[in-house]
N, C-alpha and C positions, 0 to 999 in steps of 0.2 A: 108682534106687530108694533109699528114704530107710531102707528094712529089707526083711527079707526075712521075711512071716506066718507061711511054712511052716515057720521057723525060730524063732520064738517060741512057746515051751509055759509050760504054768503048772503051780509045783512044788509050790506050798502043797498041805497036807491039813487034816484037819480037826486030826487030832492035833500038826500043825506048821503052824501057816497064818502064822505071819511070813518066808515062802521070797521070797526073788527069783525071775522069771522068767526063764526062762532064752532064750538067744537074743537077749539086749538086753546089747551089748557098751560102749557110749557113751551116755550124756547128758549134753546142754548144758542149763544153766540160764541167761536173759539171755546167752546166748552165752558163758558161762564151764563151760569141763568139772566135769561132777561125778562120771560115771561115766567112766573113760577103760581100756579094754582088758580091761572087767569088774571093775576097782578102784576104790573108792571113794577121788575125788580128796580128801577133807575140804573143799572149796570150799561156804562158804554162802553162794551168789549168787542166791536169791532168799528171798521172806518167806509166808508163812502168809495167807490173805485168809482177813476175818470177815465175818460176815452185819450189817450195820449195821442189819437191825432184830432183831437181838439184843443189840446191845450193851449194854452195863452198868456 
């Protein structure tokens, strides 16, 4: 199993809604840790996609 649902909640509120969820201990970005043991690795291994009919 790649997570466990019942283990993911959502913290944000209205009065604080920039929260992490919790229950999400690891992410890989292109295969590069960005989350590792619930710390943020500083790793920026991937990029932002734009909508190409909006460009400008």
């Amino acid at each position: 199993m790649l997570f466990d649902p019942e283990a993911v909640t959502d913290t944000a509120t209205f009065d604080d809604p920039r929260q992490a969820a919790a229950g999400i201990t690891h992410v890989f970005v292109n295969g590069v840790a960005a989350l590792d043991d619930g710390t943020p690795t500083g790793a920026l291994a991937g990029h932002s996609l734009r909508n190409p009919r909006r460009a400008r």
